[in-house]
N, C-alpha and C positions, 0 to 999 in steps of 0.2 A: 679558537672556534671549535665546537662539539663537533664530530663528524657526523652528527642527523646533520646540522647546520650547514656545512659541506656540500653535503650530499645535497639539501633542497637547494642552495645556489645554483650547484650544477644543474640541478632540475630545471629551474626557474632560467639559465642561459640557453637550456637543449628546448625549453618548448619556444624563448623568445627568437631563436634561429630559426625555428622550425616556422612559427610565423612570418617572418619578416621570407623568408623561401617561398611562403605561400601566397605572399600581396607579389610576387616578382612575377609569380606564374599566373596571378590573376592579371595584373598589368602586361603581361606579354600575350596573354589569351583576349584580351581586352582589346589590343592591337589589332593580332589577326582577327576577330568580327568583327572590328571597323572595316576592314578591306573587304572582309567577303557582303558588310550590307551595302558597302558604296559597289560591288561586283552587280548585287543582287538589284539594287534600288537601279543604277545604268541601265540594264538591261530589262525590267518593268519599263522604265522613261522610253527605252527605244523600242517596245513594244506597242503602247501607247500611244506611238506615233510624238512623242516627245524626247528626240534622239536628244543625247547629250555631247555627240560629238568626238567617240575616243572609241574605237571600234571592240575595244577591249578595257572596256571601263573598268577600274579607274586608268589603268595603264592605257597609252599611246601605243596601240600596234594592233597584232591581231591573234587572236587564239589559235593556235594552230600545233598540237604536241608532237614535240620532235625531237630526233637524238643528230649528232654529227661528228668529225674527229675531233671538236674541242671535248668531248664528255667523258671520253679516261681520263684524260691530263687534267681536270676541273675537280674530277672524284679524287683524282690521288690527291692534288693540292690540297682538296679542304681535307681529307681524313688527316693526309701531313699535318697539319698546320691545328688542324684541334686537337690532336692526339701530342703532336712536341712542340708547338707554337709557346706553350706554357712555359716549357720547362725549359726551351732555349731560351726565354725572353728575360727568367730568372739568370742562368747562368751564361750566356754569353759576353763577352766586352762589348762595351757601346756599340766602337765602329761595325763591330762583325755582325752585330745586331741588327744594324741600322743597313748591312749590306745583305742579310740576309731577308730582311724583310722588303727591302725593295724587291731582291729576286723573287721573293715569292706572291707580292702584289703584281709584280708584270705576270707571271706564270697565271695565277688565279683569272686575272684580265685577259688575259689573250687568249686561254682554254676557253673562257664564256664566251668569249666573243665567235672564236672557233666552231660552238655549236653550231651556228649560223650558217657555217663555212667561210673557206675564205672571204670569195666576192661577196657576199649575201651579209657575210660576217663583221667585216673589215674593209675591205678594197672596194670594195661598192658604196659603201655609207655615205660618205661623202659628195659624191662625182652624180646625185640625181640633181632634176631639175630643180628642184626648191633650194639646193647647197650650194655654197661658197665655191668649189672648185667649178662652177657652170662660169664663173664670174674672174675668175684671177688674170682674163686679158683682157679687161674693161676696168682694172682696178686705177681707182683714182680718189685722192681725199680734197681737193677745192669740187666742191659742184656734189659732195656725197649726197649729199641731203636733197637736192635738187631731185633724187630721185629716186627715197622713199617709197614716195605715195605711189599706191595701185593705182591702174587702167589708163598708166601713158606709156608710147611704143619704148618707152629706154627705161623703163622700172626697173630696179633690182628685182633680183630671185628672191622665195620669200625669208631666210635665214639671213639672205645677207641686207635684205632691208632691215629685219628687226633686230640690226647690231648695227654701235660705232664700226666708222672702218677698220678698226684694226685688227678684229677678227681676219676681214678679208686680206688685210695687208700682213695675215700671218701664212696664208696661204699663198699667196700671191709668193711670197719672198721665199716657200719652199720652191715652189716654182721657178722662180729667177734661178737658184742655184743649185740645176739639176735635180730636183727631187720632188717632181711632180709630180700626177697622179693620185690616185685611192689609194695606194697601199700604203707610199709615204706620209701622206696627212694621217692617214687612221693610226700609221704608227706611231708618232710622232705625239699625236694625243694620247695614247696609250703612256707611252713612256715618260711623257708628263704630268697627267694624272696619275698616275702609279707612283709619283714622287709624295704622297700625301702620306703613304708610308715611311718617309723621311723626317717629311716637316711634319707633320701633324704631333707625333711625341717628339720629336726636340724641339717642338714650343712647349709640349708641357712639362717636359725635364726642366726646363730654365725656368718656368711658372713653377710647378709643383713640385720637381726632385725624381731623384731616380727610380722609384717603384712606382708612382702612378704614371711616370711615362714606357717602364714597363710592360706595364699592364696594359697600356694601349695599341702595342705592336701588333699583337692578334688579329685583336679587331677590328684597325686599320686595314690588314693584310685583307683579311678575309669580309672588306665591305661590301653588301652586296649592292653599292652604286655601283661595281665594278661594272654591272651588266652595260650598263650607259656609258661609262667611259671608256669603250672598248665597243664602240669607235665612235663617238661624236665631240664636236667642236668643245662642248660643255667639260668635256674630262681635262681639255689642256687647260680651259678656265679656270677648272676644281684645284689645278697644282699651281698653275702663276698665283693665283691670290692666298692659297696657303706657303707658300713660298715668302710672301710679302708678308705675312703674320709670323712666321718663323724668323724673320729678319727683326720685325718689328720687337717680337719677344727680347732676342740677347738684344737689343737695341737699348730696350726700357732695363734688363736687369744690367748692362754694364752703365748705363748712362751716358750711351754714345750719339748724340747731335747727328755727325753725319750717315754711320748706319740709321736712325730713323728717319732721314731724310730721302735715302736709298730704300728702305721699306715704304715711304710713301710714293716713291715712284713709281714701286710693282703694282702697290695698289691700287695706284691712280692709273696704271697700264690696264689692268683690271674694267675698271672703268670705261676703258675706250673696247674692250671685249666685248663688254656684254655690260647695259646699262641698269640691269637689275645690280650689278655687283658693285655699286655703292652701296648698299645696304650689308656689306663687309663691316660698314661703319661699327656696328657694335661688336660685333669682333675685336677688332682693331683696340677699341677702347676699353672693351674689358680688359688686352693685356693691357693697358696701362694703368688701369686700376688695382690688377692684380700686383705690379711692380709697383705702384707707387707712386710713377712716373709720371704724372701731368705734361711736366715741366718740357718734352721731348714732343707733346702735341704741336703744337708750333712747325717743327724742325717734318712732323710728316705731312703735314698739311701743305708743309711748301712743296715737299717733294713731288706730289700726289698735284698738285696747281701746276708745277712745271711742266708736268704731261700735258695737263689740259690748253697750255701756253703755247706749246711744241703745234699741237694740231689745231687750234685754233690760228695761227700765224700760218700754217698748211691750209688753211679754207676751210676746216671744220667747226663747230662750235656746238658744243656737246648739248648745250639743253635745245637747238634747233631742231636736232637730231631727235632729240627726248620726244619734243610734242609732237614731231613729226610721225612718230611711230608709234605714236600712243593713239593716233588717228588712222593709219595704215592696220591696227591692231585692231579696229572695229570695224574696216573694212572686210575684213577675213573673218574666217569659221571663228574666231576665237569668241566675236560680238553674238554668232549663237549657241554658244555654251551657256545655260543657267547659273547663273553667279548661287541662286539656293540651294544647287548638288556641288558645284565644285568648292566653293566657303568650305564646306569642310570634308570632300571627296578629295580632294590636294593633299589632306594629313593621311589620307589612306595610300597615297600615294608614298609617304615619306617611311610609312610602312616599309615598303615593300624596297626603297631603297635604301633606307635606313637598322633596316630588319627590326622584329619584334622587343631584341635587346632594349632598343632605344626608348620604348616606353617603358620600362624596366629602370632604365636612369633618371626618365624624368622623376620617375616614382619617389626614386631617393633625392634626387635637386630637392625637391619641392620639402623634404627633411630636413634640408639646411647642411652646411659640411664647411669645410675650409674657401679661403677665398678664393683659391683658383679656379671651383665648379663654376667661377661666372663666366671662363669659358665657353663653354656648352650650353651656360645658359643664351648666353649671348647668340649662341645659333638659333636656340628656341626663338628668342626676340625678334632675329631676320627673317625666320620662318613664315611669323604670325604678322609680321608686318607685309611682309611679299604674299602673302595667305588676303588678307583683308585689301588689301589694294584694287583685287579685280582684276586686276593686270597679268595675273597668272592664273589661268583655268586649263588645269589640262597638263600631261607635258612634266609636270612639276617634277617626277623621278628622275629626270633626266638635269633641268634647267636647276634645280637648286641643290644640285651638287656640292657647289661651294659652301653652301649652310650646311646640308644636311653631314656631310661630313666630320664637321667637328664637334658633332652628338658623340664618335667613339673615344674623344679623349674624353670619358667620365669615364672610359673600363676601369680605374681602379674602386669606384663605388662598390663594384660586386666583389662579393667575398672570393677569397683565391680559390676555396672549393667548388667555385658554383661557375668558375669564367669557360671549363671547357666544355658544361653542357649548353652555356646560351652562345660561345662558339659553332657547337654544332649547329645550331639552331638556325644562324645568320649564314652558315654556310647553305644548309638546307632553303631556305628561302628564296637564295640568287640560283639555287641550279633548280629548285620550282620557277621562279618565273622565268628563268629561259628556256628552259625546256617546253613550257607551257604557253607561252607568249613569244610571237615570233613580232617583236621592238624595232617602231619606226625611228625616222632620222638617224 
């Protein structure tokens, strides 16, 4: 090859870089003005006298800018973690990796939540009238459903009607054994949702190999759903059903029967959490596409029934529960949310828990790549199907945690160059909206 020849290759790879940098930043800026017109369009609606329902649209809470003692510890985390997050995530061994980045998903977690303050932060989130902890000495699974529905004297509170029992029966049983109150539960969620730092790349090391699950450690750490799960019921969800996909994973790449029969357990436990979290489903079965693996669908499906056997033989019966709160659903604020702002004010949402990155990945899914991107797309799928339902208006930064999450195993789509600016990025995002938004539930 002549060196003019050379040289215009090089050319022609420096301006193709240079573009494909430049659709990353239009798709991330694309992001952030979906959020600011579903901000803009809320607030025309509630001026209008056509409130939409979320006092801080698109986000659940209230605007109110504020600092507190989580916001050094929040600053140093993310400057840490975008400035050596890279370079540890390169050169560490697994485990130390894998223990490193849990420490610093709790650290990142707790500090946001901190802004808040403790009580306001943490210790209080749980323990109001609408939560589970109002409920954990009335907890009972023959008769759950009996009581549902609004406007009779023994209704559940409103969280613990629109969940299976087991939500409550997770609290209920910190309670039984000495570890009651707000500050237990809120930790307890923290420290199990912060486990998504664990499972999240070692499903994609067993799907994908050791550099694209690498590359996800970051931006696990540094998700800005942290805001949410740190402290509501939704963060312990976000880590039981990633748990049960990370089980599912070595399940499908060893070929083991009974691990996938114990991954369908969690996820059918999932199930009795929170009744959106079948819709795991495509998760679930994308690792098995990705492995190969059909043959072990069976073996989770049982797992995943045996739950539902366990608490239907206890008096429950999951789809009674289903209509029952699909009708309690329209009794509440939620029947006056306009399905024409939140259809696609929900995705603005997923923004701002998801951070701008994540339109940035879709960008390149939608380019095609190896088979394990079906991961993430697969979140997309749950997304858009729990999106179109109707059933979720509102809230959504919080409640699809468990999807939106596994949008950061595509970090290795982005070039190694480009992970610590859309790092900063994601970090910059969860300490704007909590700083800026003071996050109900």
């Amino acid at each position: 090859m002549r060196p003019s020849d050379a040289g215009e290759r090089r050319a022609d790879l420096l301006a193709g870089a240079a573009g494909t940098r430049r659709a990353d930043l239009l798709a991330g800026a694309a992001a952030v003005a979906l959020f600011a017109l579903a901000a803009v369009v809320g607030a025309v609606l509630g001026l209008a006298g056509h409130p939409v329902r979320a006092p801080a649209a698109p986000l659940f809470g209230h605007v109110l800018p504020h600092v507190g003692p989580g916001t050094p510890l929040a600053l140093v985390v993310a400057g840490l973690t975008v400035l050596c997050g890279p370079t540890l995530a390169d050169r560490l061994s697994w485990p130390r990796l894998l223990g490193a980045g849990y420490a610093a998903a709790l650290a990142w977690t707790f500090s946001l939540a901190l802004v808040d303050g403790w009580h306001r932060g943490l210790a209080g989130r749980l323990t109001t009238r609408h939560e589970y902890l109002t409920e954990v000495y009335r907890v009972t699974v023959r008769g759950f459903a009996d009581r549902i529905l609004d406007g009779q004297p023994d209704a559940w509170t409103t969280h613990v009607a629109g969940h299976p029992p087991g939500a409550l029966l997770v609290f209920a049983g910190l309670d039984r054994i000495g570890l009651g109150g707000g500050g237990w539960a809120a930790t307890v969620c923290v420290l199990v949702g912060a486990s998504v730092a664990v499972t999240v790349p070692s499903t994609v090391r067993v799907l994908a190999g050791d550099a694209a699950a690498r590359a996800a450690v970051p931006f696990v750490v540094l998700f800005p759903g942290a805001v949410w799960v740190g402290a509501s019921a939704d963060g312990l969800f976000t880590g039981v059903t990633a748990a049960g996909v990370a089980v599912l994973a070595v399940a499908a790449v060893r070929g083991r029967h009974g691990l996938a029969a114990g991954a369908g357990v969690v996820l059918g436990a999932g199930c009795f959490l929170s009744y959106g979290l079948v819709l795991m489903a495509p998760v679930a079965l994308a690792v098995l596409v990705v492995a190969r693996r059909w043959v072990l669908l069976p073996a989770a499906v049982a797992g995943a029934l045996a739950v539902a056997g366990a608490f239907a033989v206890a008096g429950f019966w999951w789809l009674d529960g289903y209509h029952l709160v699909v009708e309690r659903y329209h009794q509440g604020i939620a029947d006056d949310r306009p399905y024409a702002y939140w259809v696609w004010a929900n995705l603005a949402c997923v923004v701002a828990a998801a951070g701008p990155v994540a339109a940035v990945f879709l960008r390149r899914l939608v380019g095609g790549g190896p088979r394990w991107l079906l991961l993430p797309a697969s979140a997309v799928v749950a997304l858009v199907l729990a999106d179109v339902s109707g059933l979720s208006k509102a809230e959504v930064e919080r409640i699809w945690l468990p999807f939106t999450v596994w949008l950061m195993s595509a970090a290795a789509v982005l070039p190694a160059g480009d992970r610590r600016r859309w790092l900063a990025v994601q970090a910059a995002t969860a300490l704007a909206v909590n700083h800026l938004v003071l996050t109900a539930w």
